[in-house]
C-alpha positions in Angstrom: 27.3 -67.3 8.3 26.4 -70.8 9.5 22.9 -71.5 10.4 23.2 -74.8 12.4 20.0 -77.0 12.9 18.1 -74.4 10.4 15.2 -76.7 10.1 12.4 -75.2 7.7 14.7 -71.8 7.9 12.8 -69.5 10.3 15.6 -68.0 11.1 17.7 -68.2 7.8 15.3 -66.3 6.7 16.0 -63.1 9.4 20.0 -63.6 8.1 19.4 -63.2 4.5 17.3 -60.5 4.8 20.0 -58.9 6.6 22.2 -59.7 3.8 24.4 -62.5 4.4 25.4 -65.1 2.4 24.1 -68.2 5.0 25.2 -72.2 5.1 21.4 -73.3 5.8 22.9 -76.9 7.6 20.1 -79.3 8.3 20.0 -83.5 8.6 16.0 -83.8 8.4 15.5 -84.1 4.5 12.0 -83.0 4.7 13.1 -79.8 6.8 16.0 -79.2 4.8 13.8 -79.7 1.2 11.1 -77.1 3.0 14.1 -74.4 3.0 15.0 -75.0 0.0 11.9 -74.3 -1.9 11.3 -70.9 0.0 14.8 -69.9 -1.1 15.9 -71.8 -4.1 15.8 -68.2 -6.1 18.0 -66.1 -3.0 21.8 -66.3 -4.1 22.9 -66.0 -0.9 21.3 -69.2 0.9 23.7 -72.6 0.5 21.4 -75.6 1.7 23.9 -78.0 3.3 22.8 -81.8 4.7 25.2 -82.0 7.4 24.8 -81.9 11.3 26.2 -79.9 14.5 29.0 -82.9 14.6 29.9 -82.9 10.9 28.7 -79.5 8.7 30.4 -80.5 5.7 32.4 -77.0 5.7 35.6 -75.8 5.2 38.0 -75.1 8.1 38.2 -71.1 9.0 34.6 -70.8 6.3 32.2 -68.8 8.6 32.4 -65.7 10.9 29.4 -66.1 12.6 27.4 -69.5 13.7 24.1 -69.5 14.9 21.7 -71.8 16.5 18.3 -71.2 16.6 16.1 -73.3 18.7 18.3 -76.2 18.3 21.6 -76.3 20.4 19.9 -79.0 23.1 19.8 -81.7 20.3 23.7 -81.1 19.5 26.1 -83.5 21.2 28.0 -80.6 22.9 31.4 -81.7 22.8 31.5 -82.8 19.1 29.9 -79.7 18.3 32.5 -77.7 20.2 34.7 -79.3 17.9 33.0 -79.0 14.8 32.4 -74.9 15.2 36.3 -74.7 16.4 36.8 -75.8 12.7 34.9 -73.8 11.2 34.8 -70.4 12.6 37.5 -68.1 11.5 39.8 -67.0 13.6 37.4 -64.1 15.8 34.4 -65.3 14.8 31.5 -65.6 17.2 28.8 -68.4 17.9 25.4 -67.1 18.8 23.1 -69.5 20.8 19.2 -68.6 20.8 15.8 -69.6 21.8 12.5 -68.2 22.3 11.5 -69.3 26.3 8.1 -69.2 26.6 7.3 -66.4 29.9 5.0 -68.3 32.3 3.8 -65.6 34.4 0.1 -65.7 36.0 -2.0 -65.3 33.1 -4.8 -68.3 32.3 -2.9 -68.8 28.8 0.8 -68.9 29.8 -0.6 -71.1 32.8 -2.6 -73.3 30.5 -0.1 -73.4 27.9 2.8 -74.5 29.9 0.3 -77.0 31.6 -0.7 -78.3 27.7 3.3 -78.8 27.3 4.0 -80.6 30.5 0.9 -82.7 30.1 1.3 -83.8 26.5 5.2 -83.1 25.7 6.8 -86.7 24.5 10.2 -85.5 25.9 9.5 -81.8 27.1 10.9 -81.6 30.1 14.8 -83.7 28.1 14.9 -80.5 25.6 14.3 -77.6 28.0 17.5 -75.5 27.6 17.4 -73.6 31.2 19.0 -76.7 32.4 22.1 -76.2 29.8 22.8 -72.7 31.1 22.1 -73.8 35.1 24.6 -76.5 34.7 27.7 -74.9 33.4 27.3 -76.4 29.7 27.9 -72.9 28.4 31.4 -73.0 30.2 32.5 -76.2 28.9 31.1 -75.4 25.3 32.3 -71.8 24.9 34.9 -71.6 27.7 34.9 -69.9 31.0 33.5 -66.3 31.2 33.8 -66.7 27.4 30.1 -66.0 26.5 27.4 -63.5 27.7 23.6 -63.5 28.1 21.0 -61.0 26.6 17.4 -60.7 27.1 14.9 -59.5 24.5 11.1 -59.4 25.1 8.9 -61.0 21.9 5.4 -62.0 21.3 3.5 -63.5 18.9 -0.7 -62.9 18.2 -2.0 -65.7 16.7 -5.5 -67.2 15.9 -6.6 -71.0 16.5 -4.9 -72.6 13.8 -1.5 -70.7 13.8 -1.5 -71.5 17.5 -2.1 -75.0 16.2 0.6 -75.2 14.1 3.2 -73.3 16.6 2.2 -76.1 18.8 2.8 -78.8 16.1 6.2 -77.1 15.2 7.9 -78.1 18.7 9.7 -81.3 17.9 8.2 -82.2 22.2 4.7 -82.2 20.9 2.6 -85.0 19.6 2.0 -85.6 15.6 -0.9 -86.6 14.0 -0.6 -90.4 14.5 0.4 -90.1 18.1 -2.3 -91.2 20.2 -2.3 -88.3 22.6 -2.7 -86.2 19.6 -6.8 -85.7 19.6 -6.6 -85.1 23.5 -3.7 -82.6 23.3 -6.2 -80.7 20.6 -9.3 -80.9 22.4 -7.0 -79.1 25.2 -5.6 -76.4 23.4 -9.1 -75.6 21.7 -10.5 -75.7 25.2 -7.5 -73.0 26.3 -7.7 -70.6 23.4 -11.7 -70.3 23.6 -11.6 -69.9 27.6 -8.8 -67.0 26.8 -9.2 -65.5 23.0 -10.0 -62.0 22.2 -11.6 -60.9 18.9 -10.3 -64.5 17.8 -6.8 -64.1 18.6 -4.3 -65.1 21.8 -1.1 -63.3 22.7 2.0 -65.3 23.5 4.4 -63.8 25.3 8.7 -65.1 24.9 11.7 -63.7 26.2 14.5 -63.9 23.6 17.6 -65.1 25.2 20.5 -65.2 23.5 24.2 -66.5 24.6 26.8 -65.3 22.5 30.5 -66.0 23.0 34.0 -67.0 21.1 35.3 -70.6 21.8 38.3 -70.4 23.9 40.0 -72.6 26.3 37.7 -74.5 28.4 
């Protein structure tokens, strides 16, 4: 398997411990260097520094291709190309992302609000857009791909909630200076809706898998 954009691994990690043997490709060095250390020891994981545009691998290498969290930086039709390449003949390319369910509650409310208030480019990297578009036509070909749902959650305390927050590439760093403001407005939202020191966030899992065919 291919695990394109693969970051720190959060999902590498799921496809080794299913037993693959996984092409971790990632161009951030420090990303790519984080993965590495967690896995070094695990056989099966092959850190590559490549991108979605130019993986490094050899034609007809992979059967499956996934994209975790990451498919909206990809320049979709270079891409397209690049996983044509790849894939062996039948093999499938699954597209997946963790979308946040905003439903009435005061933290999916507030949290959305936190996003849209302090995201540097939130609203540029929001994937609904892809699929509303017709990007998944062009990319995997017409009526080539399908859609699943899967409900999710994570329960986390202040400073995992922190550093989910930190982890979207949208959110302000450290040295940005909306950075103190966006904290004093997430502490503000996870005391107002905590319980026994933890919040609940609720995801839908959506995942669009599909073979590339004729566009």
């Amino acid at each position: 398997m291919a695990d394109v954009g693969s970051g720190t691994g959060i999902f590498t990690r799921l496809l080794l411990a299913a037993g693959a043997k996984v092409y971790a490709v990632e161009p951030n060095d420090a990303m790519r260097q984080a993965a590495e250390a967690e896995f070094r020891i695990n056989a099966n994981f092959i850190s590559v520094k490549g991108s979605a545009e130019a993986t490094g691998l050899k034609d007809h290498s992979v059967s499956l291709l996934t994209c975790a969290q990451a498919f909206h930086w990809f320049d979709p039709a270079g891409a397209r190309r690049e996983f044509s390449r790849i894939l062996a003949p039948g093999g499938w390319c699954a597209v997946i992302w963790n979308t946040a369910v905003v439903g009435t509650g005061a933290f999916a409310l507030g949290y959305e609000k936190i996003k849209n208030d302090f995201g540097t480019d939130f609203t540029r990297v929001r994937h609904e857009k892809i699929e509303k578009t017709g990007r998944f036509d062009a990319f995997f070909g017409a009526g080539r791909w399908q859609r699943h749902g899967f409900d999710n959650f994570q329960e986390l305390d202040f400073e995992g909630l922190k550093g989910r927050v930190l982890s979207s590439s949208y959110m302000p760093k450290e040295t940005h200076p909306t950075y103190p403001a966006m904290v004093a407005a997430l502490q503000e939202l996870f005391g107002r809706c905590e319980k026994g020191g933890i919040i609940r966030m609720d995801y839908e899992t959506e995942l669009f898998l599909g073979q590339l065919g004729t566009s």
